[in-house]
C-alpha positions as a LaTeX table, in Angstrom:
\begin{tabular}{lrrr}
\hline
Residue & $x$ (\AA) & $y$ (\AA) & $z$ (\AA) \\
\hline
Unk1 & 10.88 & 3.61 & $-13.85$ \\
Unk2 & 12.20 & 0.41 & $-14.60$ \\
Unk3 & 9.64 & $-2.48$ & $-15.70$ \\
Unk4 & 7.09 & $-4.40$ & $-14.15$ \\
Unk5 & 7.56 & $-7.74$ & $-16.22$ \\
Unk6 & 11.38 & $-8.01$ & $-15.37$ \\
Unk7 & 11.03 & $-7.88$ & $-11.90$ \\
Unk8 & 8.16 & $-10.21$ & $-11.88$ \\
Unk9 & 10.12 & $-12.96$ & $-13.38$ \\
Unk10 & 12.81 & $-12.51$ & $-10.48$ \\
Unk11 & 12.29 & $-16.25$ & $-8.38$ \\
Unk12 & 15.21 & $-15.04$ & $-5.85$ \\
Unk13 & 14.35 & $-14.69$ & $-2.20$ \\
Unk14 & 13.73 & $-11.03$ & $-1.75$ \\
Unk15 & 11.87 & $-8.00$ & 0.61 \\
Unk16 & 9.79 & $-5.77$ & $-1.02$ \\
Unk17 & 9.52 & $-2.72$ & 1.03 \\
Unk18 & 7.13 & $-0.30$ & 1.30 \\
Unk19 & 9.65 & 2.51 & 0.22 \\
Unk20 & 6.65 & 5.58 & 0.72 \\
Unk21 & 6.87 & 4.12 & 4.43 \\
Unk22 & 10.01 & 4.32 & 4.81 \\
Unk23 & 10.92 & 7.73 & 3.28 \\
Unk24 & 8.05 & 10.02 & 4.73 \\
Unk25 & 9.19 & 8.79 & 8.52 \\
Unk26 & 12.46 & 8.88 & 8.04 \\
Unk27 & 11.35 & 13.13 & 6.62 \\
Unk28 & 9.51 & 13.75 & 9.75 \\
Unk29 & 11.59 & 12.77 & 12.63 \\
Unk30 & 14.26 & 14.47 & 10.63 \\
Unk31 & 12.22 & 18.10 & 10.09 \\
Unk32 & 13.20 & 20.37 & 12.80 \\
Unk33 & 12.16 & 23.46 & 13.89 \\
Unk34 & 14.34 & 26.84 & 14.33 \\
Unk35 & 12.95 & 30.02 & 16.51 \\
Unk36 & 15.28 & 33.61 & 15.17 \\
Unk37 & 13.65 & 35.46 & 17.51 \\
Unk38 & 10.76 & 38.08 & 17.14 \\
Unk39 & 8.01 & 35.13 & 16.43 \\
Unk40 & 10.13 & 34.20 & 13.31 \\
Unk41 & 10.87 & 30.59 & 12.87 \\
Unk42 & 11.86 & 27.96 & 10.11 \\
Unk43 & 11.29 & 24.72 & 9.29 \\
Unk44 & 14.36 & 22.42 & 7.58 \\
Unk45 & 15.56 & 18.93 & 7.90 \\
Unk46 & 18.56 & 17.24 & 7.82 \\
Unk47 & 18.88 & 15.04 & 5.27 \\
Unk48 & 21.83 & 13.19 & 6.74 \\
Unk49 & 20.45 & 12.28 & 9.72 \\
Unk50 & 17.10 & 10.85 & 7.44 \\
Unk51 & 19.06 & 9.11 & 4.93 \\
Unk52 & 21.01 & 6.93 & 7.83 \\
Unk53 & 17.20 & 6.19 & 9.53 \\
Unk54 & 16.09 & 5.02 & 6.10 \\
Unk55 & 19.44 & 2.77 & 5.77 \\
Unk56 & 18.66 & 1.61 & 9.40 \\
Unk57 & 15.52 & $-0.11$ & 8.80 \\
Unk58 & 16.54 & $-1.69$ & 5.75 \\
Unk59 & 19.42 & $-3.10$ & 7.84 \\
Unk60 & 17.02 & $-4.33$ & 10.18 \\
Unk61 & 14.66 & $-5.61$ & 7.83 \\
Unk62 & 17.46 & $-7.60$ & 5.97 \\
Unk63 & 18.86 & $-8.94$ & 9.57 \\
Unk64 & 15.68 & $-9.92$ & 11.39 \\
Unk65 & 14.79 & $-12.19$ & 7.81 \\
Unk66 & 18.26 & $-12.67$ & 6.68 \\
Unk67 & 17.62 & $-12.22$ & 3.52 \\
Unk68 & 19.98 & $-9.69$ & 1.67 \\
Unk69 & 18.18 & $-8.64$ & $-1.49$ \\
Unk70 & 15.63 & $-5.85$ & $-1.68$ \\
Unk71 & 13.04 & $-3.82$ & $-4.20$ \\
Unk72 & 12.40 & $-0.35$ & $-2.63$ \\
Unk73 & 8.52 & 0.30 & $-4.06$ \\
Unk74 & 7.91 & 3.61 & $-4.42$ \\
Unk75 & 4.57 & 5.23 & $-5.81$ \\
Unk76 & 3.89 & 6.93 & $-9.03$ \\
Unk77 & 2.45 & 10.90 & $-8.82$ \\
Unk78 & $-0.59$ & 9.59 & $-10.77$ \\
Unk79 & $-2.67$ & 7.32 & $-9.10$ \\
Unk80 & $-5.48$ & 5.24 & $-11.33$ \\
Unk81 & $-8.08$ & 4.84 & $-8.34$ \\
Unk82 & $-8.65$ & 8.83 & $-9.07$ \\
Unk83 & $-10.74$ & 7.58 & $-12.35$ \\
Unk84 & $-12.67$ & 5.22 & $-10.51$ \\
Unk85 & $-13.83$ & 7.54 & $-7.89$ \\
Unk86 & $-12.75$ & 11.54 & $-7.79$ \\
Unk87 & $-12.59$ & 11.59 & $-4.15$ \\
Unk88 & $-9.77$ & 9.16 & $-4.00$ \\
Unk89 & $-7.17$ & 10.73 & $-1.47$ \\
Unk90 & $-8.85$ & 14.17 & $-2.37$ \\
Unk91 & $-9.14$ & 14.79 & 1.02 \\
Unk92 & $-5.39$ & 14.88 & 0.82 \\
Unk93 & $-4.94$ & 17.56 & $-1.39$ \\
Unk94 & $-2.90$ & 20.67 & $-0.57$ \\
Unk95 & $-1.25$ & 18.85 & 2.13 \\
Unk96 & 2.66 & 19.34 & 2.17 \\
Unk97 & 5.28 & 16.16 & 1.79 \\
Unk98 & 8.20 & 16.86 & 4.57 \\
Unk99 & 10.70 & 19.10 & 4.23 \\
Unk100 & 13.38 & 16.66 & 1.64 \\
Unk101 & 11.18 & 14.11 & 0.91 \\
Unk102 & 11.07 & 14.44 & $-2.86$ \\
Unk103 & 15.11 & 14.38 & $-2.44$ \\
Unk104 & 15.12 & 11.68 & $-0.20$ \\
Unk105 & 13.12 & 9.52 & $-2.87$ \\
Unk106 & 16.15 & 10.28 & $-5.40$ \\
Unk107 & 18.60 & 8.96 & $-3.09$ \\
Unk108 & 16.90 & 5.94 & $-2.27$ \\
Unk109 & 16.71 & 5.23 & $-6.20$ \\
Unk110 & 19.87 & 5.88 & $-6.57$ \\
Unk111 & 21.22 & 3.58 & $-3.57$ \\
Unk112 & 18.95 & 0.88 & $-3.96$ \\
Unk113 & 16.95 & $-1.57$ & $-6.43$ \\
Unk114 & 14.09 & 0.50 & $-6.71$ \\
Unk115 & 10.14 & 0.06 & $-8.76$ \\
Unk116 & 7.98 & 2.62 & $-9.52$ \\
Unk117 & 5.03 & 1.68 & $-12.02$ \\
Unk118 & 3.00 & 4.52 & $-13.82$ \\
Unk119 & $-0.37$ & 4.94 & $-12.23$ \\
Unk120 & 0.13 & 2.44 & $-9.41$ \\
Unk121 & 1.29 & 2.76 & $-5.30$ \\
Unk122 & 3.41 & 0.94 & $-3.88$ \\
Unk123 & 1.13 & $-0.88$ & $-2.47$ \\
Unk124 & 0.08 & $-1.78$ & $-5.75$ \\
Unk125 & 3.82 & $-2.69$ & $-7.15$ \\
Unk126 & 4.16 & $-4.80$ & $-3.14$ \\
Unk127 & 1.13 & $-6.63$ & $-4.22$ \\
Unk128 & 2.14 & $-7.82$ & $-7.81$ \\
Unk129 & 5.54 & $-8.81$ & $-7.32$ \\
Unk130 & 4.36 & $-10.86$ & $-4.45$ \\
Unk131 & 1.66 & $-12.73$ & $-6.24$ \\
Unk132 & 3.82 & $-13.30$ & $-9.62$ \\
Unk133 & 4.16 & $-16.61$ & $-10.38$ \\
Unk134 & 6.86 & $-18.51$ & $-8.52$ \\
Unk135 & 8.00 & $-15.51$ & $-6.18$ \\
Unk136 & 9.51 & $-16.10$ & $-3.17$ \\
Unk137 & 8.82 & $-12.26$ & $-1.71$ \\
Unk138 & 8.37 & $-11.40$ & 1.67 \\
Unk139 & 6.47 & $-7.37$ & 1.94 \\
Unk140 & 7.86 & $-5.52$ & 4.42 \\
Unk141 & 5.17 & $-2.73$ & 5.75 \\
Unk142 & 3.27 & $-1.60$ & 8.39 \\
Unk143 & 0.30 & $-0.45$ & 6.15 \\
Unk144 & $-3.08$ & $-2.62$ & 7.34 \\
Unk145 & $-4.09$ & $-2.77$ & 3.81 \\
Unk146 & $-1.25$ & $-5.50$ & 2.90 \\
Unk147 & $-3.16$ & $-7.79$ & 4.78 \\
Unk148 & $-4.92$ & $-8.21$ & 1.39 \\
Unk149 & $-2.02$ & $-9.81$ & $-0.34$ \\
Unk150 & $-1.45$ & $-13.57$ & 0.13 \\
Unk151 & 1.81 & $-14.46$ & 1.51 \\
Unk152 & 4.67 & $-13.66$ & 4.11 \\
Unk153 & 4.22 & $-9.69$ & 5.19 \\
Unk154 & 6.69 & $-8.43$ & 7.76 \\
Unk155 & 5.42 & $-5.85$ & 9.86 \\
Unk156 & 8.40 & $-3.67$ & 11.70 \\
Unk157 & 6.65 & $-1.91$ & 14.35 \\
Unk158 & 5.85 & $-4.93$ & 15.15 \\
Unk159 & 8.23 & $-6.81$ & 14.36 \\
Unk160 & 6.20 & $-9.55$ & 13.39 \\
Unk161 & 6.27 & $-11.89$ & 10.58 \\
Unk162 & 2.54 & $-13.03$ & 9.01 \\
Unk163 & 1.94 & $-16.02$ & 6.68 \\
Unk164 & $-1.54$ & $-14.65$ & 5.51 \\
Unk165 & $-3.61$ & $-17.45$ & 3.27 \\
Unk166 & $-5.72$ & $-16.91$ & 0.27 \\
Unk167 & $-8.61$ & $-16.83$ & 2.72 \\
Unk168 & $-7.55$ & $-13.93$ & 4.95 \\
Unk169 & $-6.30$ & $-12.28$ & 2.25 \\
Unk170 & $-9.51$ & $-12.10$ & 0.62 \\
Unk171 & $-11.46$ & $-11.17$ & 4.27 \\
Unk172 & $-9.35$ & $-8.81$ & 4.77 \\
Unk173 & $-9.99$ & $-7.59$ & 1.39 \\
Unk174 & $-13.53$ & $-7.68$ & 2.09 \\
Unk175 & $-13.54$ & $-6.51$ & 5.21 \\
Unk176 & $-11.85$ & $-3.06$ & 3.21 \\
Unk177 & $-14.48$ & $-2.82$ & 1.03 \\
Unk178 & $-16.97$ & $-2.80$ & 3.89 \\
Unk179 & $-15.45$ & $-0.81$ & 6.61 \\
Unk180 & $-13.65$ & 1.87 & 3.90 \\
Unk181 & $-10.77$ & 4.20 & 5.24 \\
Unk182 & $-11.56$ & 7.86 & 5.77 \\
Unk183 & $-7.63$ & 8.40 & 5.34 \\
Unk184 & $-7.83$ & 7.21 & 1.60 \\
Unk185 & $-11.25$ & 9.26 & 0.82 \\
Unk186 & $-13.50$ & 6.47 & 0.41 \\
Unk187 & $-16.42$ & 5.99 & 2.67 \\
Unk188 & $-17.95$ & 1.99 & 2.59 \\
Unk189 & $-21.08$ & 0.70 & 3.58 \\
Unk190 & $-22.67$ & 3.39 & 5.72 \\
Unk191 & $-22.64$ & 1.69 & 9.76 \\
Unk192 & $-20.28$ & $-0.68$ & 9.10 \\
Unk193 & $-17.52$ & $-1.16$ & 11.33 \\
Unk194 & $-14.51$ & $-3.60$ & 11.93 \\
Unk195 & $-17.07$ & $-5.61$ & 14.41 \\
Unk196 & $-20.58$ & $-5.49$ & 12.03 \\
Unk197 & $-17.79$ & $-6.44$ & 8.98 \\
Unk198 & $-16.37$ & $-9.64$ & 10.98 \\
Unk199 & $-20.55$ & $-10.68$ & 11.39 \\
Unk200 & $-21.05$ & $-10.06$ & 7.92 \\
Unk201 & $-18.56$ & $-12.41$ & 7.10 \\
Unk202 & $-18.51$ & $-14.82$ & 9.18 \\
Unk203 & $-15.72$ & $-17.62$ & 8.13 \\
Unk204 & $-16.64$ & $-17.96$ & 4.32 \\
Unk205 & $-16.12$ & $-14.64$ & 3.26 \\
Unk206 & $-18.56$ & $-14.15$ & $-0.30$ \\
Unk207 & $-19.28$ & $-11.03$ & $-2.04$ \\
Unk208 & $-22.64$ & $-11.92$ & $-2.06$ \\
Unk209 & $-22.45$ & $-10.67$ & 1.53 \\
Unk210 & $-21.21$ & $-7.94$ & 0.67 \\
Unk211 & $-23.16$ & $-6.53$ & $-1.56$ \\
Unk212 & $-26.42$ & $-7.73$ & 0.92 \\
Unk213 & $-25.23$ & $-5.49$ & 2.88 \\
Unk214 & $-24.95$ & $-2.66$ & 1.36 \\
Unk215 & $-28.17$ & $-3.18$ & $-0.05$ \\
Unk216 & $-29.44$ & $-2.95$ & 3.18 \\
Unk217 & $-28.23$ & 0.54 & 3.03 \\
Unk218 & $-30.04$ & 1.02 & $-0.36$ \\
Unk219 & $-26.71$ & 1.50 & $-2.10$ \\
Unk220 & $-26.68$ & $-0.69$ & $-5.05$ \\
Unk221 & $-24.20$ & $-3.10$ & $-5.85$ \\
Unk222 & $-22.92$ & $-1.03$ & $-8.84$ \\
Unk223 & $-21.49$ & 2.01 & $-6.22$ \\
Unk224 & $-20.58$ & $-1.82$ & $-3.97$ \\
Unk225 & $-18.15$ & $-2.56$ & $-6.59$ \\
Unk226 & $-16.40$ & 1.01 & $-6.69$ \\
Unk227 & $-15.99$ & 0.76 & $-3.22$ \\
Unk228 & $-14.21$ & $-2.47$ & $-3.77$ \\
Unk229 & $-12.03$ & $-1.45$ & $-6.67$ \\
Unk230 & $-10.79$ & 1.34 & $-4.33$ \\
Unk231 & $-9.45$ & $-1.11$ & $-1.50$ \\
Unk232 & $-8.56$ & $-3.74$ & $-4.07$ \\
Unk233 & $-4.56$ & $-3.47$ & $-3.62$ \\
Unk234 & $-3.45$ & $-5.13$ & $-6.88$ \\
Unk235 & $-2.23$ & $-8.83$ & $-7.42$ \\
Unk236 & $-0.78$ & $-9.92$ & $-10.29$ \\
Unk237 & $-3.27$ & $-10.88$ & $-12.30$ \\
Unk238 & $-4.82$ & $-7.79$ & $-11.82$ \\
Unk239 & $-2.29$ & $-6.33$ & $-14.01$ \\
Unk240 & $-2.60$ & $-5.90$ & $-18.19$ \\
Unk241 & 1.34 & $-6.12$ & $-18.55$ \\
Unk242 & 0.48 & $-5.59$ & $-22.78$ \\
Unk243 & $-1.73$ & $-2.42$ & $-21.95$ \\
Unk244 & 0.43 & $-1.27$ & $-18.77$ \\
Unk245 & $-2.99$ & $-0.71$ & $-17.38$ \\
Unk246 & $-4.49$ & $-2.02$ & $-13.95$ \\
Unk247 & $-7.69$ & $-4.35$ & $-14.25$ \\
Unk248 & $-10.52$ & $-3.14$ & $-12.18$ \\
Unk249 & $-11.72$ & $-5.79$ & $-9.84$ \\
Unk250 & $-14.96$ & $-7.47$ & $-10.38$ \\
Unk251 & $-17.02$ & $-9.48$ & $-8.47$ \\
Unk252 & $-16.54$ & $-13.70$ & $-9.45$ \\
Unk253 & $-19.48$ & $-14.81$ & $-11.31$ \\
Unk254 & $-21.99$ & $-17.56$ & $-9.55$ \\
\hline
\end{tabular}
């Protein structure tokens, strides 16, 4: 773990990429499956073959931006969203990494500028770097929640490039806390969907909406915020660099 401060202070053009991403598909087109007859079969991977994938979209990455520097984010085993709500990723719980994983996250440490930050995702690390004062980052990830972030995000399935203002960022940030995400255990205002969350909205995005509607749900703006603290992906002055601890959102006083 190297720290947070030092790389913050780095103005150089650079990607930040969502390392986790990278790794786990690179481990599961690389498992394969082996039948020894008499219904016995095994499950390995070759690491080879998932190291060079892993090398291949950084490649691309670094071509299709030309841009030659890179911070691989990984995430930390302990994640601080599990204080504000137990169910955080709870659903997620006995569920197996791929076969090589936790050696393919050595390698890529070892091969690359890497960040891990204690109690924080990568999503979280992604999100502070590119918000630091005076960065010149671009995040490179496919995950919908970096749509929260201000700033250039690179999406390779895709293969798009987004220049995402202050105002989407903070829709889309909304728009989380609303709608939830099932995959990361946390539920949101109860009916709300993608659609109802764009009404809600509208083209001034305000908490005040918000927390009206959940409300209207008769869930009180107290369990509003803990939703909201659970899609919060971290900017950088969410971040106590003197405590090493995150700051949990709150809502802007009127």
């Amino acid at each position: 773990m190297t720290n947070l401060k030092t790389f913050c202070k780095d103005t150089e053009l650079r990607l930040l990429i969502d390392a986790d991403m990278f790794i786990y598909k690179a481990a599961v087109v690389s498992e394969e499956e082996t039948h020894w007859g008499n219904d016995v079969w095994s499950l390995h991977s070759d690491l080879h073959k998932a190291r060079k994938l892993i090398s291949t979209q950084v490649k691309n990455a670094k071509s299709r931006l030309d841009i030659d520097k890179v911070v691989m984010c990984i995430s930390d085993k302990e994640n601080f969203r599990r204080e504000v709500h137990k169910d955080y990723k709870s659903n997620r719980k006995g569920s197996r990494k791929p076969v090589g994983y936790k050696s393919l996250v050595q390698w890529v440490r070892s091969v690359y500028d890497s960040l891990t930050v204690p109690t924080l995702e990568a999503d979280d690390v992604m999100g502070i770097l590119a918000t630091a004062p005076k960065s010149r980052s671009i995040i490179v990830s496919d995950d919908k929640d970096m749509k929260t972030i201000p700033g250039k995000l690179f999406r390779p399935m895709n293969n798009e490039l987004l220049d995402i203002s202050d105002e989407e960022a903070l829709k889309s940030f909304f728009t989380q806390a609303l709608i939830g995400d099932p995959v990361d255990g946390y539920k949101g205002c109860p009916r709300v969907g993608q659609i109802t969350a764009e009404k809600i909205l509208g083209n001034r995005p305000e908490w005040s909406q918000v927390a009206a509607a959940y409300a209207n749900a008769d869930i009180s703006e107290k369990d509003a915020i803990v939703q909201a603290r659970l899609a919060r992906i971290l900017h950088y002055k969410d971040y106590n660099f003197r405590s090493k601890k995150p700051k949990l959102w709150k809502p802007k006083k009127r």
